[in-house]
C-alpha positions as CSV (number, residue, x, y, z in Angstrom):
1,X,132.8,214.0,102.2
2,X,134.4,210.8,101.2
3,X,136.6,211.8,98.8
4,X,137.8,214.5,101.1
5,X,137.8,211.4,104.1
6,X,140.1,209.7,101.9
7,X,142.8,212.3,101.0
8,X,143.1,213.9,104.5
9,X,143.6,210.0,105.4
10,X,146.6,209.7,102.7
11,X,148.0,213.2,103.0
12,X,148.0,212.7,106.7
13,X,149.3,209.2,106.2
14,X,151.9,210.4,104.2
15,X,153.6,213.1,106.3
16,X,153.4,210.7,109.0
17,X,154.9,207.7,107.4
18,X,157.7,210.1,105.7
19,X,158.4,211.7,109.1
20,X,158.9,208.2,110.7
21,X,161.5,207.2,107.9
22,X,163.1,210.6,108.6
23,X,163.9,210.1,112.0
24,X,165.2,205.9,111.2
25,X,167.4,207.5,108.6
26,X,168.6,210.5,110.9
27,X,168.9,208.2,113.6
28,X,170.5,205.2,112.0
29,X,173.6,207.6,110.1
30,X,174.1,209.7,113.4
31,X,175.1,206.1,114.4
32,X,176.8,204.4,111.7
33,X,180.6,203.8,112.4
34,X,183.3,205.7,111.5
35,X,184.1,203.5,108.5
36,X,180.6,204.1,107.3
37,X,181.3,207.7,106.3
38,X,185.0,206.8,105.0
39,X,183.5,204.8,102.6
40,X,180.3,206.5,101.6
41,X,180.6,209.4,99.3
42,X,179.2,212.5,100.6
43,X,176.7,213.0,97.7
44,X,175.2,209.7,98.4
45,X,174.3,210.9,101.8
46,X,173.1,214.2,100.4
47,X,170.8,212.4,97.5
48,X,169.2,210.1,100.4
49,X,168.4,213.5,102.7
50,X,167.7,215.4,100.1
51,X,166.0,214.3,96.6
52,X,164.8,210.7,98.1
53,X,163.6,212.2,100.7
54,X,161.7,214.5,99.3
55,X,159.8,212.1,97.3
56,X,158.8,210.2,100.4
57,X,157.6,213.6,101.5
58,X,155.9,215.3,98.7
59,X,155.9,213.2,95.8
60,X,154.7,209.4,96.8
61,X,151.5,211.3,99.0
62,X,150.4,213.4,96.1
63,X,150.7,210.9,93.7
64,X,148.5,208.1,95.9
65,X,146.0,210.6,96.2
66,X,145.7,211.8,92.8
67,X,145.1,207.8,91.5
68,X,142.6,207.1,94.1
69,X,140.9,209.9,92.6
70,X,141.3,208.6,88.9
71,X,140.4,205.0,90.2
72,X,136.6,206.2,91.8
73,X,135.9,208.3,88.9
74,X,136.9,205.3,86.4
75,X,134.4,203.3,88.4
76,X,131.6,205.8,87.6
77,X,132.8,206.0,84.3
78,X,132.6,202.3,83.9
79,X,129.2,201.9,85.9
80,X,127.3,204.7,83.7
81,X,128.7,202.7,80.1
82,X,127.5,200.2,81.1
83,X,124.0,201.0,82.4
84,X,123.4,202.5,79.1
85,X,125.0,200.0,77.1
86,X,125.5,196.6,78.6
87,X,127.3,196.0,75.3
88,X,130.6,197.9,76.4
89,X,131.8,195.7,79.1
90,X,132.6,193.2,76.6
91,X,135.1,195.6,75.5
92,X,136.1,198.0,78.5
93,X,137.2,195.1,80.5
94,X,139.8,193.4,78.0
95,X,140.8,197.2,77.1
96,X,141.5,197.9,80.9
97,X,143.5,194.5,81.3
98,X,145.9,195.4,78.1
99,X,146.2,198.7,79.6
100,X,147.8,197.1,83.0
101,X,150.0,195.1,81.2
102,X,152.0,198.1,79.4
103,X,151.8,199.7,82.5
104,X,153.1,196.6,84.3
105,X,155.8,196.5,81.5
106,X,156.7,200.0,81.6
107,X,157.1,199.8,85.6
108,X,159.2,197.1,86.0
109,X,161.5,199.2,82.5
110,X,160.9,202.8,84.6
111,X,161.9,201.6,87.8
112,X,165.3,200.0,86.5
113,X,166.4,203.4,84.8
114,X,164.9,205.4,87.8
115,X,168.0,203.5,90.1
116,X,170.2,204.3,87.5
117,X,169.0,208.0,87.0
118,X,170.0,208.0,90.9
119,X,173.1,206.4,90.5
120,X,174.4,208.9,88.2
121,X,173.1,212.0,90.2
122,X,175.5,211.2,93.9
123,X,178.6,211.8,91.8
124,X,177.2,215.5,90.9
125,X,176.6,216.1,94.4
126,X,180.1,215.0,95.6
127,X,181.4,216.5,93.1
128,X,179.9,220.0,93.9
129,X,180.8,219.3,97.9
130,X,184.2,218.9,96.7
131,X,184.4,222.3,94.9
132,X,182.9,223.9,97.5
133,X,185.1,222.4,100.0
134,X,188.9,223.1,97.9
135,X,187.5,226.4,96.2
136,X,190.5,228.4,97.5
137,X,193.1,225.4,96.6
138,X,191.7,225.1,93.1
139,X,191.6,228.4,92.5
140,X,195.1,228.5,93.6
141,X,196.7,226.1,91.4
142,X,194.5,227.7,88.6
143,X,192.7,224.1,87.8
144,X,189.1,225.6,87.7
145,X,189.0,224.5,84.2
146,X,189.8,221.3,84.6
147,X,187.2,221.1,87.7
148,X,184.5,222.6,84.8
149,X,184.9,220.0,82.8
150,X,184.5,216.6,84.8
151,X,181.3,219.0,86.6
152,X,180.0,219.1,82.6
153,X,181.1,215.6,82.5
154,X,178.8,214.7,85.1
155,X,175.9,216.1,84.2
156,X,175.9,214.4,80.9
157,X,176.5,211.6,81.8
158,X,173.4,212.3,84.3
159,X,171.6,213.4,81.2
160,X,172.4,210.4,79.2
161,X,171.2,208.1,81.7
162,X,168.0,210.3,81.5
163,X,166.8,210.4,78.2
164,X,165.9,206.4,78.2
165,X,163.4,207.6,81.0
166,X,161.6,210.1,78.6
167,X,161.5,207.7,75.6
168,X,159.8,205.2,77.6
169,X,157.7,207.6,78.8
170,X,156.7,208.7,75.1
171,X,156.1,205.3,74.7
172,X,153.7,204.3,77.0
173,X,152.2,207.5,76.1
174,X,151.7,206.7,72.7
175,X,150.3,203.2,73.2
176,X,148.2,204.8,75.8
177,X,146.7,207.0,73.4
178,X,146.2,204.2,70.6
179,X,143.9,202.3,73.3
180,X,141.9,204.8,74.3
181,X,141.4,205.9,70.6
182,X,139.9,202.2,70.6
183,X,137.7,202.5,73.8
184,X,136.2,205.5,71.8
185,X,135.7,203.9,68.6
186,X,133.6,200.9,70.3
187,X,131.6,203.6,71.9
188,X,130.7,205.1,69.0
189,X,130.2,201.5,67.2
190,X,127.9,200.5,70.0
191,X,126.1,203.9,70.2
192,X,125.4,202.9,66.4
193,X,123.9,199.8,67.0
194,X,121.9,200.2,69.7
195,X,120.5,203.8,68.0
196,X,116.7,202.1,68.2
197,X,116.5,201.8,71.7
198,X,119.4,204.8,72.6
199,X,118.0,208.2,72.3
200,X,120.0,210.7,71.3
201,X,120.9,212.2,74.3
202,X,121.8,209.2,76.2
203,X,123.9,208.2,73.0
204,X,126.0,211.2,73.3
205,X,126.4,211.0,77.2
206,X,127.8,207.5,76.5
207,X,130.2,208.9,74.0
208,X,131.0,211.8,76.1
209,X,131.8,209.4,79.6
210,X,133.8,207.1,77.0
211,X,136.1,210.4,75.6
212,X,136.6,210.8,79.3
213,X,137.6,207.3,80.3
214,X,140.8,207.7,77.8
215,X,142.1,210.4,79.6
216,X,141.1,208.8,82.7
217,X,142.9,205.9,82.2
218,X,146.0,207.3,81.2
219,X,146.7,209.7,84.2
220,X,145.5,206.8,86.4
221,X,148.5,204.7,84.6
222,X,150.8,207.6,85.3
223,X,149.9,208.3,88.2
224,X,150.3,204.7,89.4
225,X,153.9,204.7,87.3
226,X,155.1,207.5,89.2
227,X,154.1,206.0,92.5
228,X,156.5,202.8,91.5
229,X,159.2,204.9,90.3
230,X,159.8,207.0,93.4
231,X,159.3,203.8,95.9
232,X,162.9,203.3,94.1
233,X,163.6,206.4,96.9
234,X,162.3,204.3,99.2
235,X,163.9,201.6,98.6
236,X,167.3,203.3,98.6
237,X,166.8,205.2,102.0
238,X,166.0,202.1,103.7
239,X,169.3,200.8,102.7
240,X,170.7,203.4,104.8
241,X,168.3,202.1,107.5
242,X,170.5,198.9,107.8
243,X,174.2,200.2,107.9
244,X,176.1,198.0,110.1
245,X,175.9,199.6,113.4
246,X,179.5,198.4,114.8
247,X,183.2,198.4,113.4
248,X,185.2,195.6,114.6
249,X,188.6,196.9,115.6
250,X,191.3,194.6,115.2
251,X,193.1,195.4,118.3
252,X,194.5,192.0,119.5
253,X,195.0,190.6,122.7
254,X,194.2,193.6,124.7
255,X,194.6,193.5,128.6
256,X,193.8,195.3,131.7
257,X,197.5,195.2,133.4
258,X,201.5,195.0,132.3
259,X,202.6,191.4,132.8
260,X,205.7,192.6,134.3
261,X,206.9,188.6,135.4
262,X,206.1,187.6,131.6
263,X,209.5,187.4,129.5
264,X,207.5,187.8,126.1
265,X,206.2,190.8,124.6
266,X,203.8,192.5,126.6
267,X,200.2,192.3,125.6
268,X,199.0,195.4,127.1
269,X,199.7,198.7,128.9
270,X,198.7,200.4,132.1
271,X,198.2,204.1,131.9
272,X,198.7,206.1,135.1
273,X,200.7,209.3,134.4
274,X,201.9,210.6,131.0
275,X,203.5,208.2,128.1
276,X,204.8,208.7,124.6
277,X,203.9,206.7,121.9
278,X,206.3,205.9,119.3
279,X,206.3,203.7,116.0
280,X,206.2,203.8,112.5
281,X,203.4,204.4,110.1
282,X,201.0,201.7,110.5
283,X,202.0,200.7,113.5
284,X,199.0,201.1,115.6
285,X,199.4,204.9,117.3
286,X,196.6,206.1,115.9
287,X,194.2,202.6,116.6
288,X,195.1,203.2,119.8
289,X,193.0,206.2,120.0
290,X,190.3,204.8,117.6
291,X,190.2,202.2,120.6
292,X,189.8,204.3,123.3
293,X,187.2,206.5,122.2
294,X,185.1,203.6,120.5
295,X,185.4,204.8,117.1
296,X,185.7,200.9,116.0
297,X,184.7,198.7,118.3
298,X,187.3,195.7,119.3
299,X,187.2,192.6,118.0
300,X,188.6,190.7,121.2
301,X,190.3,191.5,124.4
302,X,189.3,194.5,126.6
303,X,190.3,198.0,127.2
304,X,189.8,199.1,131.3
305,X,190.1,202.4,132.5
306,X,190.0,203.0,136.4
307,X,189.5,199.0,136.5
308,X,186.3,199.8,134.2
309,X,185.9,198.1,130.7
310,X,184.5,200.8,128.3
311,X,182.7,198.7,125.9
312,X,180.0,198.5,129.0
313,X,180.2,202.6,129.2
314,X,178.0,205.2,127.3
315,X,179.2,206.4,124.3
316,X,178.2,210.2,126.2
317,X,180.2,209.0,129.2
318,X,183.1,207.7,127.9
319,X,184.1,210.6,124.8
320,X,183.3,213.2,127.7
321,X,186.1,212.0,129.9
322,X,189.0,212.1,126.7
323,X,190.1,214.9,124.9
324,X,191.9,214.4,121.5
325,X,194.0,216.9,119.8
326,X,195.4,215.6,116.5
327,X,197.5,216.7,113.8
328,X,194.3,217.7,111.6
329,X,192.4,220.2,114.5
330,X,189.4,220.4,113.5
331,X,187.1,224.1,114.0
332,X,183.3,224.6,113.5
333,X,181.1,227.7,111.6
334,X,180.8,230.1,114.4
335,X,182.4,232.1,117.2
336,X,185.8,231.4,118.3
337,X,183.8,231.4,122.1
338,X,181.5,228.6,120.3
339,X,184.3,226.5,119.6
340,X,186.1,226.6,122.6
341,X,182.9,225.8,124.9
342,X,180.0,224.5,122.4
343,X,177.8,223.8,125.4
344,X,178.3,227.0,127.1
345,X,179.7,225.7,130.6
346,X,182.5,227.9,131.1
347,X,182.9,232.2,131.9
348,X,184.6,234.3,129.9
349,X,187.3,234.3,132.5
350,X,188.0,231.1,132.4
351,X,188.1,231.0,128.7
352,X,190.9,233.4,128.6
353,X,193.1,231.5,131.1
354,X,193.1,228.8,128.9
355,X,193.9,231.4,125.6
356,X,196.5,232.9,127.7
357,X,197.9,229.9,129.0
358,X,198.3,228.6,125.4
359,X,199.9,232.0,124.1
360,X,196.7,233.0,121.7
361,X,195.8,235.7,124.0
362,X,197.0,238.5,122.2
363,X,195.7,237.6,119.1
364,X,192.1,237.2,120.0
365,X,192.8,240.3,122.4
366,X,194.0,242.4,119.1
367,X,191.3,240.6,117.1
368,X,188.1,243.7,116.6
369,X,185.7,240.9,117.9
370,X,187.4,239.3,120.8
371,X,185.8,236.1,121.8
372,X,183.0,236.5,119.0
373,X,185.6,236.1,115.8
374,X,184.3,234.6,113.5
375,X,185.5,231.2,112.0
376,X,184.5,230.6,108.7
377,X,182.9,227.0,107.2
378,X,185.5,224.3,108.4
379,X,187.5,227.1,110.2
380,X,189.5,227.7,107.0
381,X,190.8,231.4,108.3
382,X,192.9,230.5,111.0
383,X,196.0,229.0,110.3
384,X,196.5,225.1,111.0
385,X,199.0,226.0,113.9
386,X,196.2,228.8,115.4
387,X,193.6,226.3,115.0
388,X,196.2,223.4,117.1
389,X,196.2,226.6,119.8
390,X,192.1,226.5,120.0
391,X,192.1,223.0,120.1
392,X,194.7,222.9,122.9
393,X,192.4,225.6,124.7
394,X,189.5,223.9,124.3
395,X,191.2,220.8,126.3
396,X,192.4,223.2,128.9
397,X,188.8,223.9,129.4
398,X,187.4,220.6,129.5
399,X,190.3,219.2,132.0
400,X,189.7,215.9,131.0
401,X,191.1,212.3,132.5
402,X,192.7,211.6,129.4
403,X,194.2,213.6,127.0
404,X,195.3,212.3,123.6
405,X,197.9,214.6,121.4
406,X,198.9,213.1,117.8
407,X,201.7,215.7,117.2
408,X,199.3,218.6,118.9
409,X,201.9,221.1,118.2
410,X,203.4,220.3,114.6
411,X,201.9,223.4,113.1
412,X,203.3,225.4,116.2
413,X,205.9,227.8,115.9
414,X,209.0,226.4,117.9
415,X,209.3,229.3,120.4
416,X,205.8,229.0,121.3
417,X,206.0,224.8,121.3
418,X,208.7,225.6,124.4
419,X,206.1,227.0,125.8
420,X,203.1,225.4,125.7
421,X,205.3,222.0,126.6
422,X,205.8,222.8,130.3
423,X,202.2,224.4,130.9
424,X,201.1,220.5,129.3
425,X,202.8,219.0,132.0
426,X,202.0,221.0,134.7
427,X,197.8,221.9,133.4
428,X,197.3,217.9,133.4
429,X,199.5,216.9,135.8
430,X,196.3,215.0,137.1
431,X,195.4,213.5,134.0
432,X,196.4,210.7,131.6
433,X,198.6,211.9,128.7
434,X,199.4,210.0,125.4
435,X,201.5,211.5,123.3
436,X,202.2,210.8,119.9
């Protein structure tokens, strides 16, 4: 009943525990700044949600409750060798203290070339997202073999990181093995001498309890080994758990209103109707929507809308009332009806006014699944100008306050660009448009 007290407790424990650090993890990412995921490779963040975390599920649980297991039967291993020979403590305890220091040497070795074991594994994992992502591009400019190689390149390198991992662990197994070959020689030494007052059969239950504490022993120090190596995973998920939770935007000296009586350059701008943006690269056009939608958030000065400033807004509240169309459009794994409304608000009536008011009407209308086409992972089948046409439909949809296009319609056809122009203006004549 105890021993079944005690792994419910640590199983239960376990998922628990595992579930919690899910969630932080989930949580914290889902949150990180946009920087965050510029600068982390995508394997990393597939390792941590994947492999680590399925150590802190499955792995770390088992492995507590296998030891505590090892550690109450070593106890009544100990406890019968020495009822029937007082004789062995002198020997079992120095034996168990040379045991913990290989293991304490081999933990601190094992956890090192876990991290690096670790290390090496994110590149695979990029690499393979990579593929997967520029299949059709690779393929096209006939570089697969080239793509083969680095992939074989990575996995050796994985391999070679390895292989110092299973030497050390045929070393503590060996030196394992020579101790317990001595815990079983004293046993028999002491069953020897004491053979006046031993009987036989007590003689043999000691040597038997002392063949068992060897094997004991060892799959107690493994046990406890692989428990230390795979806190390494938890180690490296809660570095995740403390990613910096802001950007800081370097948009200077930004004001609520034009300065129209200054004679030096102005130090902000007040948006009412629709605007074009100009510059060159670098200039700032694109920070300008980073700023407005909070993607980095500013390092001084203010940004108002509707006398409002929107670092006291909801991040819900404030991206719901601007629509951005860029030069990139961007299309999810699903229906074409999904990624025009994602939450479902609109009819289908509405959704083909906006189609037909962006000339894609006849294509989904010739299309054999209508509003239910199918757009493939990262809505690679359209073409970059049809996927600028759902985007702009999708903003017809949503009618929001402010609409920001970075050159919506540089993948449009020119005849059609003639068109769409004019229904822009008159569609959001009651909205705020920045055009780049």
């Amino acid at each position: 009943l105890g021993r079944f007290t005690c792994t419910a407790a640590v199983l239960l424990g376990g998922v628990l525990a595992s579930h919690q650090l899910f969630l932080q993890l989930l949580s914290n990412v889902m949150r990180s700044p946009m920087l965050f995921f510029e600068q982390t490779p995508i394997g990393q963040l597939l390792n941590r949600f994947s492999k680590d975390m399925d150590a802190v599920d499955s792995v770390i649980p088992d492995k507590v409750k296998t030891m505590l297991g090892f550690v109450f039967n070593l106890l009544k291993m100990y406890l019968v060798n020495v009822v029937a020979t007082p004789w062995a403590a002198i020997v079992i305890v120095p034996l168990t203290v040379i045991y913990a220091a290989f293991e304490h040497f081999y933990v601190t070795t094992s956890c090192q070339l876990r991290r690096m074991e670790a290390a090496s594994r994110s590149p695979i994992y990029s690499h393979i997202s990579e593929i997967f992502q520029d299949s059709s591009v690779i393929r096209a400019h006939n570089n697969q073999q080239r793509f083969i190689s680095k992939s074989n390149f990575l996995v050796d390198e994985n391999q070679r990181i390895c292989f110092p991992g299973a030497v050390a662990d045929r070393w503590l197994a060996t030196n394992l093995e020579f101790l317990g070959n001595g815990i079983i020689l004293f046993a028999a030494l002491f069953a020897a001498i004491g053979r006046t007052y031993l009987s036989p059969g007590t003689a043999g239950f000691f040597i038997s309890y002392a063949l068992q504490i060897t094997g004991v022993l060892s799959w107690m120090v493994h046990s406890w080994t692989e428990i230390e190596n795979n806190t390494v995973s938890v180690d490296r998920v809660k570095e995740y758990l403390r990613t910096p939770k802001e950007e800081l935007l370097d948009m200077l000296d930004l004001c609520p209103t034009v300065r129209k009586q200054s004679t030096s350059k102005p130090k902000s701008s007040h948006c009412t109707l629709q605007i074009g943006i100009t510059g060159r690269s670098g200039a700032g056009k694109s920070s300008l929507a980073v700023g407005l939608l909070r993607l980095g958030e500013a390092a001084e000065g203010t940004i108002l809308i509707d006398g409002q400033d929107i670092a006291q807004l909801g991040l819900q509240d404030l991206r719901t009332k601007i629509t951005i169309i860029s030069q990139d459009p961007v299309l999810f794994s699903g229906s074409l009806r999904m990624n025009l409304d994602p939450l479902n608000q609109y009819t289908d009536a509405d959704t083909w006014t906006a189609l037909k008011l962006t000339q894609f009407k006849n294509f989904v209308a010739d299309s054999p699944e209508k509003l239910e086409y199918e757009c493939t992972e990262q809505g690679e089948n359209p073409s970059i100008g049809k996927k600028q046409l759902v985007c702009l439909a999708r903003a017809l949809l949503w009618k929001a306050k402010i609409l920001i296009l970075d050159e919506a319609t540089a993948a449009v056809d020119l005849e059609t660009d003639v068109q769409i122009q004019p229904m822009l203006r008159t569609q959001f004549r009651d909205s705020t448009v920045l055009t780049v």
